[in-house]
C-alpha positions as CSV (number, residue, x, y, z in Angstrom):
1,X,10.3,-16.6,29.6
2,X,13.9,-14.3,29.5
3,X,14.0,-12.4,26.4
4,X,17.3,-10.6,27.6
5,X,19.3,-12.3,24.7
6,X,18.0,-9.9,22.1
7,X,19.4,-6.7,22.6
8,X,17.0,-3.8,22.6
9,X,17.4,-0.3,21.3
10,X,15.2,2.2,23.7
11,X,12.4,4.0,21.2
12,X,9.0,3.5,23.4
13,X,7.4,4.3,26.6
14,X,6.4,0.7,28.3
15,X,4.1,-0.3,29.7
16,X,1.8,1.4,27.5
17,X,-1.8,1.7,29.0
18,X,-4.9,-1.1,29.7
19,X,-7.7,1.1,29.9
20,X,-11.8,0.4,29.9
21,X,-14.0,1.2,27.4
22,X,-16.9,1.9,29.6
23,X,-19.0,4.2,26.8
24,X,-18.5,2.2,24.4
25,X,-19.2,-0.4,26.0
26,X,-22.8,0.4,27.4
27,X,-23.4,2.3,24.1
28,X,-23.1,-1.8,22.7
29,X,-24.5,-3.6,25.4
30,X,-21.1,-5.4,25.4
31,X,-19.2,-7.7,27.6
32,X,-16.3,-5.6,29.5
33,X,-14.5,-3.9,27.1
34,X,-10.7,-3.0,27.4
35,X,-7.8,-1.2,25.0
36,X,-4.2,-1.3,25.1
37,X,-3.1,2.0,23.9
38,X,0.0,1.0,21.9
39,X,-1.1,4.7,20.4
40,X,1.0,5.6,23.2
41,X,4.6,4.3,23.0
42,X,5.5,7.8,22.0
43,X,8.0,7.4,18.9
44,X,6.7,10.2,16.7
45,X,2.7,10.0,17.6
46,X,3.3,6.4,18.3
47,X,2.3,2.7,17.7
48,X,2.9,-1.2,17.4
49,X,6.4,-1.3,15.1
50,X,7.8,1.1,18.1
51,X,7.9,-2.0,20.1
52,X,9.2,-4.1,16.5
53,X,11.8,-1.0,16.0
54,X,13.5,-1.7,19.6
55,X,15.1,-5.0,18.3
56,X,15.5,-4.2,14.8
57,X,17.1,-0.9,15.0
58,X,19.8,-3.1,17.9
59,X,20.5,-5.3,15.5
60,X,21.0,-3.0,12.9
61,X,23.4,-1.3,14.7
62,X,25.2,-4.4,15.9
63,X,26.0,-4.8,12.0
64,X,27.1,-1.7,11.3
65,X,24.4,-0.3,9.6
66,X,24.4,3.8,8.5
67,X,20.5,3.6,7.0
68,X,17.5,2.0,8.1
69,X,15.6,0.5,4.4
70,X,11.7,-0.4,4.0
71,X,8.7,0.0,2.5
72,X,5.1,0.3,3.1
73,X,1.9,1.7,1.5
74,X,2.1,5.8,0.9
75,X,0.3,6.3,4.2
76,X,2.3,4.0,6.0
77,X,2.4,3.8,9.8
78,X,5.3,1.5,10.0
79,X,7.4,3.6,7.3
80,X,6.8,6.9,9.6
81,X,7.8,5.0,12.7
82,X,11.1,3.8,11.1
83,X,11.9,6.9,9.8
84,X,11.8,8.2,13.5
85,X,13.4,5.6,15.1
86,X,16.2,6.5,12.4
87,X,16.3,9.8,13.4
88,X,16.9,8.5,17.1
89,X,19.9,6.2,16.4
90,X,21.3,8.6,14.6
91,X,20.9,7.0,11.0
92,X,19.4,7.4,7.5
93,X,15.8,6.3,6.3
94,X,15.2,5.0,2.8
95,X,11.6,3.4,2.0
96,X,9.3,2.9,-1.0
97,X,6.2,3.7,-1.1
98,X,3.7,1.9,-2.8
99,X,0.6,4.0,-4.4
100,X,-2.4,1.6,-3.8
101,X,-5.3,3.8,-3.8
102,X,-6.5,4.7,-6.8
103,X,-7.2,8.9,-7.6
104,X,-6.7,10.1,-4.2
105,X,-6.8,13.6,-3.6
106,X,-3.3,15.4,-3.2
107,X,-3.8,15.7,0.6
108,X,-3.4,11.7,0.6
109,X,0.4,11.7,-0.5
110,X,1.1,14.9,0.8
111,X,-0.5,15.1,4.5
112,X,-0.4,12.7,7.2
113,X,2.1,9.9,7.7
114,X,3.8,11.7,4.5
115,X,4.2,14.8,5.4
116,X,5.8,13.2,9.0
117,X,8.6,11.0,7.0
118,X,9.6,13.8,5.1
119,X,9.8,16.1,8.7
120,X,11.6,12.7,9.5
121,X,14.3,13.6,7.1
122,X,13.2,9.9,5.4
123,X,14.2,9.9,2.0
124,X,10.9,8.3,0.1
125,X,10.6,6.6,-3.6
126,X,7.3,5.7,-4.8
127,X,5.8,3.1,-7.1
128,X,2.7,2.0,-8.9
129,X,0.1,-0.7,-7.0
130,X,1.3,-4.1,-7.7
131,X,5.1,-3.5,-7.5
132,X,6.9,-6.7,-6.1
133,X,7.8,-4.9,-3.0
134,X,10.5,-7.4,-1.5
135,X,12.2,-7.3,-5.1
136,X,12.2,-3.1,-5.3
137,X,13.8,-3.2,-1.7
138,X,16.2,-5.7,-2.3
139,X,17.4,-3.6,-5.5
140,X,17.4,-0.6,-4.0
141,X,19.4,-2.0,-0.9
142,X,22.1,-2.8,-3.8
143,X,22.0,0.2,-5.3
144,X,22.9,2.0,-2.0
145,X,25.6,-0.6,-1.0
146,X,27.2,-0.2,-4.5
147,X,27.1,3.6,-3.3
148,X,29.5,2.9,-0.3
149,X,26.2,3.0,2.4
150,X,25.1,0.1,4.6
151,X,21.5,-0.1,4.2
152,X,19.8,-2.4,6.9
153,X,16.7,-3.9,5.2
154,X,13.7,-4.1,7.1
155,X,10.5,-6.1,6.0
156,X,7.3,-4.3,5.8
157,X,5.9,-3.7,8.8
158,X,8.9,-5.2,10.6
159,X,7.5,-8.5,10.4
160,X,9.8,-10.9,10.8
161,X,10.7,-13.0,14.1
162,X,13.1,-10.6,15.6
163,X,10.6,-7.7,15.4
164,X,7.8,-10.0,16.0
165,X,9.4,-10.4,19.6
166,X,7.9,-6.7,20.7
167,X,4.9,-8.6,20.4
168,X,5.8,-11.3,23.2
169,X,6.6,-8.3,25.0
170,X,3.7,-7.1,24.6
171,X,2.1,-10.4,26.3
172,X,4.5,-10.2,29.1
173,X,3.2,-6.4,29.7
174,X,-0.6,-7.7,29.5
175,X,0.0,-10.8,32.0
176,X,1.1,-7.8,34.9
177,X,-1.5,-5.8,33.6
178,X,-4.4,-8.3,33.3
179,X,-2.7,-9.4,37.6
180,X,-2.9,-6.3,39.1
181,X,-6.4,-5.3,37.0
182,X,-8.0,-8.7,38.2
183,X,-8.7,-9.3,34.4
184,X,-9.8,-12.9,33.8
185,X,-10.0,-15.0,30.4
186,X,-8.9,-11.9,28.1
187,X,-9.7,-12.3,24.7
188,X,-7.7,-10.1,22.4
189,X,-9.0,-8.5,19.3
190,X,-6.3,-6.7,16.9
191,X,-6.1,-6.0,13.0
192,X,-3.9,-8.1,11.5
193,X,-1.8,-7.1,8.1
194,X,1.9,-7.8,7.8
195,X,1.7,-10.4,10.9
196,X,4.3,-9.5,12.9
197,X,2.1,-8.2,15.4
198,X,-0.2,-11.2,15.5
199,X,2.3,-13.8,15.3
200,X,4.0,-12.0,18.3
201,X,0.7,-12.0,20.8
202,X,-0.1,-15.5,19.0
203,X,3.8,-16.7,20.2
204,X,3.6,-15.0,23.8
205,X,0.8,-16.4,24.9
206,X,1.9,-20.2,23.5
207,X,5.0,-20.2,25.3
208,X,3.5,-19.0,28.6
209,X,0.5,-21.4,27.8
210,X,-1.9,-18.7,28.8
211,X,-4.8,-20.1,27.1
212,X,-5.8,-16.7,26.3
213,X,-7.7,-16.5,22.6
214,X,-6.9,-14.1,19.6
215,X,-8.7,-12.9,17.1
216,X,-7.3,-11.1,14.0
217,X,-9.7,-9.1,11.8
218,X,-8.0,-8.8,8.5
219,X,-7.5,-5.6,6.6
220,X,-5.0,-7.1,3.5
221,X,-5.8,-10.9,3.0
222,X,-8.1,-13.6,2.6
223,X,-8.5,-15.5,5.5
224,X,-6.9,-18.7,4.1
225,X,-3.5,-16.6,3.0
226,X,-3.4,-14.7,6.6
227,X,-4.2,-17.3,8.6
228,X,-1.2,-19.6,7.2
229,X,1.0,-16.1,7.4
230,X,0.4,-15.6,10.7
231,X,0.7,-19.5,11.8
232,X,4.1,-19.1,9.8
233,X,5.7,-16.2,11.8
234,X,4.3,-17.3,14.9
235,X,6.3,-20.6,14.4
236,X,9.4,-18.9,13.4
237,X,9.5,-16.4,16.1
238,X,8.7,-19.5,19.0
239,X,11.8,-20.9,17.2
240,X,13.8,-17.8,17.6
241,X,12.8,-17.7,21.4
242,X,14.3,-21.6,21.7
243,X,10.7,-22.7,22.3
244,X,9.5,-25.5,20.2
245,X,7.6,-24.3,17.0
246,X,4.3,-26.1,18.0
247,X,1.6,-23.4,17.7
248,X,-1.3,-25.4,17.0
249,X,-3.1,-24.0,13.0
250,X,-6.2,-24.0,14.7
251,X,-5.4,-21.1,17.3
252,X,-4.4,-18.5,14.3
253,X,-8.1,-16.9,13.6
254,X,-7.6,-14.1,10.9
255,X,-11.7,-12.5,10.3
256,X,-11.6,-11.4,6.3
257,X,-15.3,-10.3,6.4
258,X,-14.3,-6.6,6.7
259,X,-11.5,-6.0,4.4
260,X,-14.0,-4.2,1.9
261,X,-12.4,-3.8,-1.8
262,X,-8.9,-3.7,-0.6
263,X,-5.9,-2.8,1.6
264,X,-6.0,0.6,2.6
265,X,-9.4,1.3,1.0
266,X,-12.4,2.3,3.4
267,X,-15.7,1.2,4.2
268,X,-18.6,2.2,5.9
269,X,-18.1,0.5,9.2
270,X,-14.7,1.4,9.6
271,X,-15.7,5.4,9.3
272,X,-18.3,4.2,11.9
273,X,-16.3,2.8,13.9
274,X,-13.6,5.6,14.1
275,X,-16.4,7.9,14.9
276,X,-17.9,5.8,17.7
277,X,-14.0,5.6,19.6
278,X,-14.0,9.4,18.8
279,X,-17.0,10.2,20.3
280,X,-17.6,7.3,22.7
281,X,-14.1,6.7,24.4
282,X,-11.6,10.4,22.9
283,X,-9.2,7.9,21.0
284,X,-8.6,7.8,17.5
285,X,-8.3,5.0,15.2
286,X,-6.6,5.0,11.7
287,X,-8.6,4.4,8.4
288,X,-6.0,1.6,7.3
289,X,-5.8,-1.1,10.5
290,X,-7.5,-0.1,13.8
291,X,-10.2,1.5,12.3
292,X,-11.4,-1.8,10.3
293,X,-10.1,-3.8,13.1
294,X,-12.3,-1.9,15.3
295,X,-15.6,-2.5,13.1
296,X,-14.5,-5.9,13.1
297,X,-15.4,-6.0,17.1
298,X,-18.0,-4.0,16.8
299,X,-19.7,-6.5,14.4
300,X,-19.0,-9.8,16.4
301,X,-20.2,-7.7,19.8
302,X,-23.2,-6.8,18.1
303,X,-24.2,-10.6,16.2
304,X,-23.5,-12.0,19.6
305,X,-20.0,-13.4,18.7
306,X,-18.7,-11.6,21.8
307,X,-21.6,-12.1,24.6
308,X,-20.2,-13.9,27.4
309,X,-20.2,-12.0,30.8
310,X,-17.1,-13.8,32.2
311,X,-15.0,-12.8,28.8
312,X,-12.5,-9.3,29.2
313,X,-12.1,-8.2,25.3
314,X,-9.0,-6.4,25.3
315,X,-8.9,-4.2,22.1
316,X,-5.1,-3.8,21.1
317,X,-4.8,-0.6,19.5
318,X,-1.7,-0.5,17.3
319,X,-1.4,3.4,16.1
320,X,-1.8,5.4,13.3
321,X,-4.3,8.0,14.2
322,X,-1.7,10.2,12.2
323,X,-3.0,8.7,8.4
324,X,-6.7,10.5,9.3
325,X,-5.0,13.5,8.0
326,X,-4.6,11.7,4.8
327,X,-8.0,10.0,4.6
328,X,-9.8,13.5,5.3
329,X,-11.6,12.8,2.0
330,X,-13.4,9.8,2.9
331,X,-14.5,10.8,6.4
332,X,-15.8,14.4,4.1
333,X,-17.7,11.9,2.0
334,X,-19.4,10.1,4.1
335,X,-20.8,13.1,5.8
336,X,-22.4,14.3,2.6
């Protein structure tokens, strides 16, 4: 599988490591445990839409763009990321912001992945819950064309075939890892949201017919509405590749038990779980994805889900440690 056709603008450091998890993995009786630290691809305290940004921002420049346009939720990951990778190509960073937790404190929209797009020179506009988010991009996108600039508009998350391709990256980066590490039958676990990043792993390891199951643990969706998101993007992006857009429905698994009352909101097993990679492993998961994703796992290891002694779970960790800042509050809370 060549992927040398889609040009590539340099943001990340790859490969990123495959490490064990051997605390946490005693401390759960588990099956061997492993984590790709895409934490680590060290674009502005890192993450998954470095490895989306690398073909976006090539293509952006290949039409001319001067300003890099998207939007996210206030602590987004992906909206800090782009805002770097902007500050790399030497362009501007527009994105909206959308306000979907309700009474924060004023640490949530003013520390964390905030304050870093604003040190990112990212000019942010926010909006109430519920905004149509595709349609307050697209208008803002005219606005700043009628203004003479050349915005570059960038789904949320990057998650579209074209950034979905870091993901199939990603695969071929696991396949050298999972050789030389004499890793057998990996079974990846990830959180999946805007889908770029599951329909990218899900595409990679169709095309090279790995055989190698995914599970997503949802943090947005219902299972039904992810499930056909994900299966949707995957097609796409095989498409995009020249493969045949044949991924089978049944191989997209998107878990909804552990969403909790909504997007970006917390529970209890996600503050357990960030504590337990804190204090098990030194790594840091975000409130938003890893951290529920994370508690997903945890959950299936510990109902058995997850028990066979062949099986290599490989964790995939996709960023954001820098949105704890943000969620201070909740971790304060549940230590009272």
């Amino acid at each position: 599988m060549n992927l040398d056709n889609f040009p590539r603008y340099p943001l990340g450091h790859w490969p990123t490591p495959l490490e064990p998890m051997k605390r946490l993995q005693a401390s759960l009786n588990a099956p061997s445990l492993y984590i790709k630290r895409d934490d680590c691809t060290g674009l502005a305290t890192g993450g998954s839409k470095t490895r989306k940004l690398e073909f976006l921002v090539a293509d952006a420049l290949k039409h001319g763009a001067d300003t890099l346009l998207t939007h996210g939720a206030v602590q987004s990951n992906h909206v800090r990321q782009t805002a770097a990778a902007a500050a790399r190509a030497g362009l501007r960073c527009e994105a909206i912001l959308e306000n979907r937790v309700s009474n924060p404190p004023a640490e949530y929209k003013q520390s964390g992945n905030v304050f870093l797009d604003w040190l990112l020179d990212a000019k942010l506009h926010e909006v109430p819950g519920g905004t149509a988010m595709d349609e307050a991009l697209e208008a803002l996108a005219s606005r700043l064309r009628e203004q003479g600039r050349k915005p570059y508009v960038i789904s949320g998350g990057g998650s579209n075939p074209l950034g979905s391709l870091g993901y199939v990256m990603c695969v071929l980066e696991l396949v050298k890892q999972c050789e030389s590490m004499g890793l057998k039958k990996p079974h990846l676990v990830l959180a999946t949201g805007s889908a770029g990043t599951h329909a990218g792993l899900l595409a990679g390891v169709h095309a090279l017919g790995l055989g190698w199951p995914i599970t997503g643990v949802g943090v947005r969706a219902s299972k039904e509405i992810q499930e056909a998101r994900v299966h949707n993007l995957a097609n796409r992006t095989l498409e995009l590749m020249g493969k045949k857009p044949d991924l089978p429905a049944q191989k997209v698994v998107a878990d909804d038990r552990f969403i909790g009352p909504g997007y970006g909101l917390a529970t209890e097993t996600m503050v357990e779980a960030v504590k337990m990679l804190a204090r098990n492993e030194g790594i840091l998961m975000d409130p938003v994805y890893t951290g529920k994703g994370m508690a997903g796992m945890i959950a299936m290891i510990r109902s058995g889900e997850f028990f066979k002694s062949d099986e290599n779970i490989i964790f995939i960790h996709t960023g954001g440690a820098a949105a704890l800042f943000g969620y201070r509050w909740v971790f304060d809370q549940a230590a009272a």
